[in-house]
N, C-alpha and C positions, 0 to 999 in steps of 0.2 A: 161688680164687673170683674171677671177673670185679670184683664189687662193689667189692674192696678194689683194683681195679688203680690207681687217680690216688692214693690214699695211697703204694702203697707203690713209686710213682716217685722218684728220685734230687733232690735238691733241687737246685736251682741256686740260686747266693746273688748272681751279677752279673746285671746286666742282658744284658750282651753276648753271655754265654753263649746266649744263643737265638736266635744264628746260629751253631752249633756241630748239625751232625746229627747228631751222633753222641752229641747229650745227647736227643732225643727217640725215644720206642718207637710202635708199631702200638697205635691205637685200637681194642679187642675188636670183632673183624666183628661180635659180636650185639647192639651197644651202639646207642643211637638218638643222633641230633643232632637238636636242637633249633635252630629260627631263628626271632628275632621280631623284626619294624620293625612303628614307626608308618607306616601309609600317609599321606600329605599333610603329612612333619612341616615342612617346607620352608615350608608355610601356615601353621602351627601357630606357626613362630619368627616368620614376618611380624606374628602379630597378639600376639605377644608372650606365648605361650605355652611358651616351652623347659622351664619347670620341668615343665610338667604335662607336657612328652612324655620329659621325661630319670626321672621319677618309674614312668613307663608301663614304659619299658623296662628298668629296674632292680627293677620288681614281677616281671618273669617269672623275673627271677635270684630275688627273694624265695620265691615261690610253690615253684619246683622246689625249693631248699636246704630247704623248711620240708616237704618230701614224705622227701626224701633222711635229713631226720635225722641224724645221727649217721655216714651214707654222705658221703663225700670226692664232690663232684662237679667234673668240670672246667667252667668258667663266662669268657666275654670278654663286656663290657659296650661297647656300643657307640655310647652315649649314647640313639641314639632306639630301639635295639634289644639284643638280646644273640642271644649262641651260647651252647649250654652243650649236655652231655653226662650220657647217662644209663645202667645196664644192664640189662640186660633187667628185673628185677623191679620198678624205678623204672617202665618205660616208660608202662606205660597209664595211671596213679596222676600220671605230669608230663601226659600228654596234657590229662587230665582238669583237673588242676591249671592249666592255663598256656590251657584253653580258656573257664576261668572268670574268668582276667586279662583275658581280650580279651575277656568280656563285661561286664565292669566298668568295664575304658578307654572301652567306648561307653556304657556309661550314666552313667557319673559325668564324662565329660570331651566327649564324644562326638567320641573318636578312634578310628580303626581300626586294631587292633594285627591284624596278620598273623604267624599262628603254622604255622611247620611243621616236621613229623615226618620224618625221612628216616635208616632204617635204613643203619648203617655200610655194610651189603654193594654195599646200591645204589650207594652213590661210589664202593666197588671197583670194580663191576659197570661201571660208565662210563670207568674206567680214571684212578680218579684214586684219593691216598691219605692216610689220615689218622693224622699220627701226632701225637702230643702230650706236653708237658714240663712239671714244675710248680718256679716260681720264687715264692723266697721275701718274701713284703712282710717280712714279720717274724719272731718267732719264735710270732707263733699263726695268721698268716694266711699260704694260698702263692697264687699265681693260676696260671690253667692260660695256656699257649703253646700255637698249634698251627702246623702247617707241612704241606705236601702237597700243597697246591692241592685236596684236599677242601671244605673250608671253603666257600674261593669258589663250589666247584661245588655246593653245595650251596644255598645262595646264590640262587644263578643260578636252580636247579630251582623253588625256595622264590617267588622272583619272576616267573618266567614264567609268563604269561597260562594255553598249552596244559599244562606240567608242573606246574603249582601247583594242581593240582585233585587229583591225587593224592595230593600230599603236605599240603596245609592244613587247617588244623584249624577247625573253626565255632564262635563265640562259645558261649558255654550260661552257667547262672545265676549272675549275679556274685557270688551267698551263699557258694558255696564255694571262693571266691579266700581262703588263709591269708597274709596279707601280715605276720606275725607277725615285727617287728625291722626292718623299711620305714621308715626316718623320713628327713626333709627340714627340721631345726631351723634352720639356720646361716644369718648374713646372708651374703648373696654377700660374697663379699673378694677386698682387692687382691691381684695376684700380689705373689710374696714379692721379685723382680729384675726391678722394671718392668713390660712388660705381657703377657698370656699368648698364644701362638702356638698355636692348635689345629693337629695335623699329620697327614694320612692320606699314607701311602705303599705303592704297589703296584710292583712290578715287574713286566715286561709277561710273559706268559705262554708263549712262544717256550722262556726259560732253562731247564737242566735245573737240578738241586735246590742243587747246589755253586755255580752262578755265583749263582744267586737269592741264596744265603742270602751269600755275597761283596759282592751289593749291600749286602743289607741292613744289612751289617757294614759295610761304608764310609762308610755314614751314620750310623752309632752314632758313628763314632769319629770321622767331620765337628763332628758334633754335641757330643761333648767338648772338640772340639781350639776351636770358639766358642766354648761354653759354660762350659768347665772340668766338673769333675767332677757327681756326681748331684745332691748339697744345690746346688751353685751354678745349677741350673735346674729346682732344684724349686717347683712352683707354690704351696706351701704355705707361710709360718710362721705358729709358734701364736701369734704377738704379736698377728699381725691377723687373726685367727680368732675370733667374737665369733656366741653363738648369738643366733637374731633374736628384740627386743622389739615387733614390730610383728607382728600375728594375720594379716594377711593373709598374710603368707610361711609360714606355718603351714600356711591354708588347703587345700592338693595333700595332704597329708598325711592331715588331719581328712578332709576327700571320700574319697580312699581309704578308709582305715582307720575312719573311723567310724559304717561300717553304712548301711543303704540311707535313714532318713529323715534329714529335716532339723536335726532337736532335738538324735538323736543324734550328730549330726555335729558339731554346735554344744559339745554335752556335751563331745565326743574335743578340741577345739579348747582351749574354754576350759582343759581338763588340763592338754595340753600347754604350752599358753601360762603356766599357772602354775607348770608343772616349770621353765620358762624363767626364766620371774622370779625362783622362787627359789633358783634356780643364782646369780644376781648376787646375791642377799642374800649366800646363803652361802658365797660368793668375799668378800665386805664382812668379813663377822664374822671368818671366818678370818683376815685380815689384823689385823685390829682385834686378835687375841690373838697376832701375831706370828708365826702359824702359816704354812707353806708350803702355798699355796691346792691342795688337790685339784684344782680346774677347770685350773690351770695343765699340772698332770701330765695331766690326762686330753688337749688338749690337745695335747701332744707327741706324745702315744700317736696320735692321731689322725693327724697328721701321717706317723707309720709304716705309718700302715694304708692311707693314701692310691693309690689305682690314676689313674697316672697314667703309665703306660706300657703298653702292651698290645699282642699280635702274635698273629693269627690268620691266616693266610697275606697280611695286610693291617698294616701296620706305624701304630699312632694314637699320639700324647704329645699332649700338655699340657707345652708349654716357655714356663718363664718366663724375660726378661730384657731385654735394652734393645733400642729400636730398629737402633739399628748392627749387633748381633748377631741377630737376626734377619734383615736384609738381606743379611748376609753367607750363613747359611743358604739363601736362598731363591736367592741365587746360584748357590750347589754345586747345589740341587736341580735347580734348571732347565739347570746344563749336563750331570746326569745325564740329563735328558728329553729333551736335546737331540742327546744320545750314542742315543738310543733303549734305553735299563736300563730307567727307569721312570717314570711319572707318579704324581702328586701333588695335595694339597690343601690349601690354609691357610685358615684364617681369623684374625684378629687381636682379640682379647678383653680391652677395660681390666679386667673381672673375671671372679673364677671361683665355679661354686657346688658344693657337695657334693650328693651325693644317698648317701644313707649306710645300709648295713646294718647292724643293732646287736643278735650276739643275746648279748653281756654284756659290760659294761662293763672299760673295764683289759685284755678280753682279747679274744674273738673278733668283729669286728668289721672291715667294709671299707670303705671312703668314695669312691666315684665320683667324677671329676674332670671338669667341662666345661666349657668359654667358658661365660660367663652369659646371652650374649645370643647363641647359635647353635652356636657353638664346633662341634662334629665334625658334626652334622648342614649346617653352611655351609660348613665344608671338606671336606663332599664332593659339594656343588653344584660346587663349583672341581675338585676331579678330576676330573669328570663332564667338564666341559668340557674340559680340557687331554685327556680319554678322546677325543675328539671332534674335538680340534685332530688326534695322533695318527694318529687314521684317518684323515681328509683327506687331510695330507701322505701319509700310506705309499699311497694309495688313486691317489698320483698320478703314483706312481712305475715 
């Protein structure tokens, strides 16, 4: 049965492993992809909006899982947007689902979330291909990989003027958006090794599949041989992890989730604001009896669940660490761009924030990772451009 296909894929426990092709299979040609960006987020980070559009595009990951139930979905978050994957039985049920997110981002935010539908076969059909790998965060949570140059081109279909009329979906009643385990509690925090690198990396589309994923791999292991291994440039620890006592960071969450009036929004707010407080009580008391604080463990556990590596034919991290080692990076990068492999994006982030799936504590749960103030949507203003430089130069040649 198609449905059970992304469960009962081979786990991968490294990161690295997904530049290994031969750890990913064929996406079911009956299967549907799914793509959503905020239109204008680029505006949205200028007026100092990131959270409400990293919130947008982490509702359409919520919405399809809370459709899926108990179905393994494949899912990439991509700060202002996501990809994810569905099979035939999910399809009309996410359609329906993910076209009531995008009429909820316009009336509670007044964003325009761009949602589209594009059956597997169509990306065959254009000659390109979708296979996909699932990598372990933990032992409750895995995330999907994908690789093919699908993705992109779907992508591409999804944002084009003429093709995106085919494939896009039209807002309809924000009432039946289930955003059930959506929350946005945590103050932004500092990275855990100085300051945080947002990274998008593409290789240009020339490569066939082995030299692509050879890039890819050369900068994985760039990237260690700076960084040192995974904890030493991971954007998280739970010392500086602190959920927020201030209501307005709250706010994205209560609009979402707390029903179309004002009162009741106000209602969801103050809740959560007080589930907040009294997490600090009861991190206090527990000490006070000499107990090892639950909030501490939970916490850690957080930390595990963190998505802060992600690969959909398009390579993003969240690297945390010092200015020197990051300069060093952007070195290699750009003499890879200049070799003509691939281009790139950065942006530089003194903080990070979560945006967090939670559907039970201790256990199943995922935490989004992005610059606080732009992170992957402003690094890929920057790839856009070096997309740009690229063409020039080759265009002159």
């Amino acid at each position: 049965m198609t449905a059970d296909f992304f469960t009962q894929l081979p786990l991968l426990t490294r990161f690295r492993e997904i530049t290994d092709l031969n750890a990913y299979r064929p996406l079911p040609a009956d299967w549907t992809i799914f793509v959503s960006d905020v239109r204008g987020s680029t505006r949205a980070v200028a007026e100092g909006r990131y959270k409400e559009v990293n919130m947008v595009g982490a509702a359409t990951i919520t919405a399809a899982l809370n459709v899926a139930d108990e179905i393994e979905i494949p899912f990439v978050f991509g700060g202002d947007g996501a990809v994810l994957a569905v099979p035939p039985p999910l399809a009309e049920p996410t359609k329906q689902a993910l076209s009531a997110v995008s009429g909820l981002a316009r009336e509670t935010f007044n964003l325009e979330l761009r949602v589209g539908a594009i059956p597997v076969q169509t990306i065959l059909d254009g000659g390109y291909q979708v296979f996909v790998a699932r990598l372990a965060l933990n032992m409750q949570v895995a995330q999907a990989v994908f690789s093919g140059g699908g993705i992109r081109y779907a992508e591409q279909l999804v944002k084009d003027a003429v093709t995106g009329a085919d494939f896009n979906i039209a807002p309809s009643d924000p009432a039946a958006a289930n955003l059930s385990g959506l929350e946005c509690r945590w103050d932004t925090i500092q990275p855990a090794h100085g300051t945080a690198l947002c990274v998008i990396v593409q290789t240009l589309p020339q490569f066939d599949p082995e030299i692509t994923m050879a890039i890819y791999r050369n900068v994985i292991d760039e990237i260690e041989q700076i960084y040192g291994g995974d904890q030493a440039y991971h954007p998280l620890h739970y010392d500086l992890m602190q959920i927020s006592a201030k209501p307005q960071a709250l706010w994205s969450e209560a609009r979402l989730r707390g029903g179309a009036s004002s009162l009741s929004q106000l209602t969801y707010l103050m809740r959560i604001y007080a589930l907040n407080l009294g997490m600090y009580g009861y991190r206090w008391l527990q000490q006070l009896r000499g107990e090892h604080p639950w909030w501490d463990q939970y916490r850690k556990h957080v930390v595990t669940a963190a998505d802060y590596r992600k690969y959909d034919d398009t390579l993003r991290m969240i690297i945390s660490g010092t200015e020197a080692q990051h300069e060093a990076l952007l070195a290699r990068l750009t003499a890879h761009f200049q070799a003509g492999e691939l281009v790139f994006g950065v942006h530089r982030s003194p903080e990070v924030m979560l945006t967090c799936l939670v559907f039970k504590r201790m256990e199943r749960q995922i935490h989004f990772v992005d610059g606080a103030d732009g992170g992957f949507t402003l690094a890929a203003q920057d790839l856009k451009q070096r997309q740009r430089q690229y063409m020039v130069v080759n265009s002159r040649e």
